[in-house]
mmJSON file of the N, C-alpha and C atoms, coordinates in Angstrom:
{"data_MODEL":{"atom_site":{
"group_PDB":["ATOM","ATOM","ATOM","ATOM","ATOM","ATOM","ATOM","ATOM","ATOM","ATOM","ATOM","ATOM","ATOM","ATOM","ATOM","ATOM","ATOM","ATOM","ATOM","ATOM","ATOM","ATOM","ATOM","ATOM","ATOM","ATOM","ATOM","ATOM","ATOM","ATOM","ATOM","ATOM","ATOM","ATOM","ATOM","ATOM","ATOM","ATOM","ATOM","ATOM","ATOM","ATOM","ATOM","ATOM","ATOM","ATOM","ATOM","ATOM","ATOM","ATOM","ATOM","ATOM","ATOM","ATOM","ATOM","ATOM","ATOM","ATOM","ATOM","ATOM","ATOM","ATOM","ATOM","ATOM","ATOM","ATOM","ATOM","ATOM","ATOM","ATOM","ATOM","ATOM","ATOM","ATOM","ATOM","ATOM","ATOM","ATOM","ATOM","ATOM","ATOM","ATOM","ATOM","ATOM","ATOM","ATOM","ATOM","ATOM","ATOM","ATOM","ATOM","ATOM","ATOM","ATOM","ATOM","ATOM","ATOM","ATOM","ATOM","ATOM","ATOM","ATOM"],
"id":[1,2,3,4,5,6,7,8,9,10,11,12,13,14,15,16,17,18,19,20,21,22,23,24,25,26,27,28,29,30,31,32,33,34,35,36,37,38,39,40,41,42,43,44,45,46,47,48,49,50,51,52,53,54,55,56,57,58,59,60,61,62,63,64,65,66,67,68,69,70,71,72,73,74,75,76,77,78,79,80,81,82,83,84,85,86,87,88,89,90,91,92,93,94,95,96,97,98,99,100,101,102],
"type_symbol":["N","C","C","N","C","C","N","C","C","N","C","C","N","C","C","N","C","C","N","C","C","N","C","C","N","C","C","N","C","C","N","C","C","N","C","C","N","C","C","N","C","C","N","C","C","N","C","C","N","C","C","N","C","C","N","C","C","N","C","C","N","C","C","N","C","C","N","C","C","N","C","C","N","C","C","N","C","C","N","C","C","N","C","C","N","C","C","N","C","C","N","C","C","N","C","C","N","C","C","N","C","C"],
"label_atom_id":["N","CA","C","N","CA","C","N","CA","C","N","CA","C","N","CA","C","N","CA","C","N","CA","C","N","CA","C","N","CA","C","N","CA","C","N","CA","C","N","CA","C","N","CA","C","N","CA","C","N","CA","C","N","CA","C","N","CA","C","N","CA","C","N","CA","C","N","CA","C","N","CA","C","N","CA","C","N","CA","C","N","CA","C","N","CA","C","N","CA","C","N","CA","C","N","CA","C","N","CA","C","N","CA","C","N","CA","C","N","CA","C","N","CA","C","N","CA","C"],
"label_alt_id":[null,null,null,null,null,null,null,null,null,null,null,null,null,null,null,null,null,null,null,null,null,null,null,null,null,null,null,null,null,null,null,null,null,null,null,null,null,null,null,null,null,null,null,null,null,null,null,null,null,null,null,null,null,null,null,null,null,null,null,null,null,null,null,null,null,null,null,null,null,null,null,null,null,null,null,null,null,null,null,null,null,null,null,null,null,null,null,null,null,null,null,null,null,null,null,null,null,null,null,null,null,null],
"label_comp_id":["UNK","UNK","UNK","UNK","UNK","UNK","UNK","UNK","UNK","UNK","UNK","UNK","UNK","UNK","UNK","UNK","UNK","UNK","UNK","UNK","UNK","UNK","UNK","UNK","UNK","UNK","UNK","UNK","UNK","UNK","UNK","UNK","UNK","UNK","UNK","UNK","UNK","UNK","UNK","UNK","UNK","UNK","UNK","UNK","UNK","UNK","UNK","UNK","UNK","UNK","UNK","UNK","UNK","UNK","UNK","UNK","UNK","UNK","UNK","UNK","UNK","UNK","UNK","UNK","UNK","UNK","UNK","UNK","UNK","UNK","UNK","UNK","UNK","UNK","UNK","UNK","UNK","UNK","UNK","UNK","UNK","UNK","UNK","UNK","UNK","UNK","UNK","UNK","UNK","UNK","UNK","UNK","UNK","UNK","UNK","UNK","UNK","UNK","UNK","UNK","UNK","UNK"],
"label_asym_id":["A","A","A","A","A","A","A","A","A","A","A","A","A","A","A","A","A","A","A","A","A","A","A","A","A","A","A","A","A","A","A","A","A","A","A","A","A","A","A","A","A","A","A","A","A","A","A","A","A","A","A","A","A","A","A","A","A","A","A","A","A","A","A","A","A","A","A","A","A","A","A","A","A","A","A","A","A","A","A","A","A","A","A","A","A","A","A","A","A","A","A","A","A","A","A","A","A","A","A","A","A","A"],
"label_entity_id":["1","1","1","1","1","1","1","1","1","1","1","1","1","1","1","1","1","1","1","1","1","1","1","1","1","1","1","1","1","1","1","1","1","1","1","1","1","1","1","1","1","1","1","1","1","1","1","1","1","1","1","1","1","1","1","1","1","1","1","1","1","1","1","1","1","1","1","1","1","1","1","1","1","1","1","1","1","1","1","1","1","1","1","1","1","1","1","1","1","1","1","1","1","1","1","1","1","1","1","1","1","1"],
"label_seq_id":[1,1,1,2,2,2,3,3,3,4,4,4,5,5,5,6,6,6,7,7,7,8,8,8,9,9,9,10,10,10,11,11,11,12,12,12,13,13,13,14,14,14,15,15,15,16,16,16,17,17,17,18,18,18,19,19,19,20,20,20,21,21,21,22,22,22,23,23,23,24,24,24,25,25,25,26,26,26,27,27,27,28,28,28,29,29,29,30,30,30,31,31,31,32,32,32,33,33,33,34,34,34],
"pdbx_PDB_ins_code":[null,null,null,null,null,null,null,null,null,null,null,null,null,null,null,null,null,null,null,null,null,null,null,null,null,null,null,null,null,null,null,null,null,null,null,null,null,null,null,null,null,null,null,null,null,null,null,null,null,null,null,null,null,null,null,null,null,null,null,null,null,null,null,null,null,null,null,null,null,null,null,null,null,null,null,null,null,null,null,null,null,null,null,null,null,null,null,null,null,null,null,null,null,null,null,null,null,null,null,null,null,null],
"Cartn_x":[-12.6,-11.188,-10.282,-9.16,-8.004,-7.295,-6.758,-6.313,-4.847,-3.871,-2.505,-1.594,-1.933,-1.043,-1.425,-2.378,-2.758,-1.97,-2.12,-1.209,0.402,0.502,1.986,2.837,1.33,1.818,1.963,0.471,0.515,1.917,2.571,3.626,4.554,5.024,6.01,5.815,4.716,4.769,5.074,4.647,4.989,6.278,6.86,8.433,9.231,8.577,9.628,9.333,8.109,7.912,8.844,8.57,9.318,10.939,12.069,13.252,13.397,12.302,12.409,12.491,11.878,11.861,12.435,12.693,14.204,15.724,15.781,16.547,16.879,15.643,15.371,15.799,15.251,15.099,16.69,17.503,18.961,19.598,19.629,20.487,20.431,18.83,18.767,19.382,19.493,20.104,21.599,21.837,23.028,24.201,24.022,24.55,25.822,26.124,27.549,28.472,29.429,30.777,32.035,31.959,32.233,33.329],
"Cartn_y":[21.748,22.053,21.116,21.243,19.668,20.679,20.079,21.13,21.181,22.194,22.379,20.931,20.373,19.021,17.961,17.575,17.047,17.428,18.435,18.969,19.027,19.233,18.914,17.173,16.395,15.099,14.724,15.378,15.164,15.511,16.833,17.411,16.753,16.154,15.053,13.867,13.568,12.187,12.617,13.578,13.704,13.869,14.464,14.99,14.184,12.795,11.572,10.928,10.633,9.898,10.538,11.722,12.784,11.978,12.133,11.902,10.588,9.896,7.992,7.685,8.424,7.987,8.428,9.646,10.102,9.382,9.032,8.05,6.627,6.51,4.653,4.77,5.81,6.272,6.753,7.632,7.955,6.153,5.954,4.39,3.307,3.908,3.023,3.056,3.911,4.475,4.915,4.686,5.182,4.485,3.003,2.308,2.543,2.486,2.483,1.873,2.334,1.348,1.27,0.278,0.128,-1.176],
"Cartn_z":[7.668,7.409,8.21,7.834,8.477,9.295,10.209,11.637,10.556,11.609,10.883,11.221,12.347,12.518,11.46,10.979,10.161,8.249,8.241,7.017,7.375,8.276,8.514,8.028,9.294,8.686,7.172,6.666,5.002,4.313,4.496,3.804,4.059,5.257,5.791,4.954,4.908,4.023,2.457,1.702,0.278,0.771,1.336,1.105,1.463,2.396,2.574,1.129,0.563,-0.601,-2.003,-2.279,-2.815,-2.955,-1.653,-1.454,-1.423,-1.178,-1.344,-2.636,-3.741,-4.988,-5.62,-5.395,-6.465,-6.021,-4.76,-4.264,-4.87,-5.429,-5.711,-7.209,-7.522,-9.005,-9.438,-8.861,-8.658,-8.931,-7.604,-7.558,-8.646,-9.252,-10.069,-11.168,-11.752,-12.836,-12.954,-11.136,-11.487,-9.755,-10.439,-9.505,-9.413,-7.941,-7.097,-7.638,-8.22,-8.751,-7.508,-6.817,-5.63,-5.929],
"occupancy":[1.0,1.0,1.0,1.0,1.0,1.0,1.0,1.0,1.0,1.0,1.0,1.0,1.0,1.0,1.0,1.0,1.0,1.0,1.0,1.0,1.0,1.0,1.0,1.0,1.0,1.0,1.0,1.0,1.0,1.0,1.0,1.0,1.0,1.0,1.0,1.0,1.0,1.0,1.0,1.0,1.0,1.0,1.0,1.0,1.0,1.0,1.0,1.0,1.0,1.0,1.0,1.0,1.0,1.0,1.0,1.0,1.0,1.0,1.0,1.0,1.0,1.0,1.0,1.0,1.0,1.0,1.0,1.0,1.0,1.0,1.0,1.0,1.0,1.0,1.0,1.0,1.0,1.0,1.0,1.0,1.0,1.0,1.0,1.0,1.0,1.0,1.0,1.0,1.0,1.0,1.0,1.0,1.0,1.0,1.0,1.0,1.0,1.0,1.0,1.0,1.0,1.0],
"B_iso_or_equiv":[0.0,0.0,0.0,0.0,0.0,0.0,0.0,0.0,0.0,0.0,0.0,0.0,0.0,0.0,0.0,0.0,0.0,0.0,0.0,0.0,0.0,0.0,0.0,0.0,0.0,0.0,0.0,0.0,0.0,0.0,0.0,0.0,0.0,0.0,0.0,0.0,0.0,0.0,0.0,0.0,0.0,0.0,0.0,0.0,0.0,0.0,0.0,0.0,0.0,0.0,0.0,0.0,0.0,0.0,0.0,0.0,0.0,0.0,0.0,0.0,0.0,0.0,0.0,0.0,0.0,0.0,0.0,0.0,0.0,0.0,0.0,0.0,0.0,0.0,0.0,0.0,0.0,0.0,0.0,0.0,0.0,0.0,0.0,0.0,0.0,0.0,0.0,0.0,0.0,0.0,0.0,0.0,0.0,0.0,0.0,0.0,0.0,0.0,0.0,0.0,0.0,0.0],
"pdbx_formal_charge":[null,null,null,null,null,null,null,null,null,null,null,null,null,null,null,null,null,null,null,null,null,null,null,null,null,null,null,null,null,null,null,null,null,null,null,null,null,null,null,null,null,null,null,null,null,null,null,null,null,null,null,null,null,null,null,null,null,null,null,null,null,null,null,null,null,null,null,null,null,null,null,null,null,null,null,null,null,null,null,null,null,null,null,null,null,null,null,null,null,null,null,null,null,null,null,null,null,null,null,null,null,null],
"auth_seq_id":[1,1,1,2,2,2,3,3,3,4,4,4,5,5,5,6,6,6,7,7,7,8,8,8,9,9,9,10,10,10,11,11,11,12,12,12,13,13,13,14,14,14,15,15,15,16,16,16,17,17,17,18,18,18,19,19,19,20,20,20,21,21,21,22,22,22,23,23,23,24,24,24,25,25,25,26,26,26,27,27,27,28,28,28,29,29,29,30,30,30,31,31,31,32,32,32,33,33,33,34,34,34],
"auth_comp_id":["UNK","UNK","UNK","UNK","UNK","UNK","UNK","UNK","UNK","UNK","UNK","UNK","UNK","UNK","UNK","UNK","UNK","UNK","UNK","UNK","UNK","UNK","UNK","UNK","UNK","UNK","UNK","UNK","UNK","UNK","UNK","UNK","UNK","UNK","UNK","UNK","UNK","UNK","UNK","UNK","UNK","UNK","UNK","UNK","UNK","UNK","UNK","UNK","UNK","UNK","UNK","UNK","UNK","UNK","UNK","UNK","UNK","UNK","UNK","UNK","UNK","UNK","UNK","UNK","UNK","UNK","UNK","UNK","UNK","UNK","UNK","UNK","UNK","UNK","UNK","UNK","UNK","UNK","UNK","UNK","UNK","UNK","UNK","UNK","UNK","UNK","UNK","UNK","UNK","UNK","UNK","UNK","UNK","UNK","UNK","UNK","UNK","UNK","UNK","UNK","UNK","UNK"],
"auth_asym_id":["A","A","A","A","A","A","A","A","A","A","A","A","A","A","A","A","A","A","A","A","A","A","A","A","A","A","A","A","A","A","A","A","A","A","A","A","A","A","A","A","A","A","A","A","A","A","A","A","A","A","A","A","A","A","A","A","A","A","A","A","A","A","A","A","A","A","A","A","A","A","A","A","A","A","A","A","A","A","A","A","A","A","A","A","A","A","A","A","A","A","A","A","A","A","A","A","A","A","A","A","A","A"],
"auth_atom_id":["N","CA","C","N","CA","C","N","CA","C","N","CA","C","N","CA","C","N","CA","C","N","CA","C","N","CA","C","N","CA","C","N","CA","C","N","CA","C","N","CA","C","N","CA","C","N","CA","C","N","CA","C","N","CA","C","N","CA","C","N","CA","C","N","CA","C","N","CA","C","N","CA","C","N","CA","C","N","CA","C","N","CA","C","N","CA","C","N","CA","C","N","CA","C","N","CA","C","N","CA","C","N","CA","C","N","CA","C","N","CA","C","N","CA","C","N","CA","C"],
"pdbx_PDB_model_num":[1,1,1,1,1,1,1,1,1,1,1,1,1,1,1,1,1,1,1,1,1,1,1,1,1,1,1,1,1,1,1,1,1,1,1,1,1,1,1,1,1,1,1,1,1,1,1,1,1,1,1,1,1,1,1,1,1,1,1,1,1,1,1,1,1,1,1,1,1,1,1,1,1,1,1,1,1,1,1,1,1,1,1,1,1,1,1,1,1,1,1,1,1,1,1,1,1,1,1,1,1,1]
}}}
């Protein structure tokens, strides 16, 4: 079994990847009119 720090890191990384790509994916589609 994977200790709880170990799943923590895991969930940290989907949920930065998660907000990185709907981010990239957002901007992309829907660039800044600046």
């Amino acid at each position: 079994m994977m200790s709880s720090a170990v799943m923590v890191l895991l969930l940290l990384l989907v949920l930065v990847n998660l907000i990185g790509g709907g981010l990239i994916y957002y901007l992309r589609h829907h660039p800044p009119n600046n």
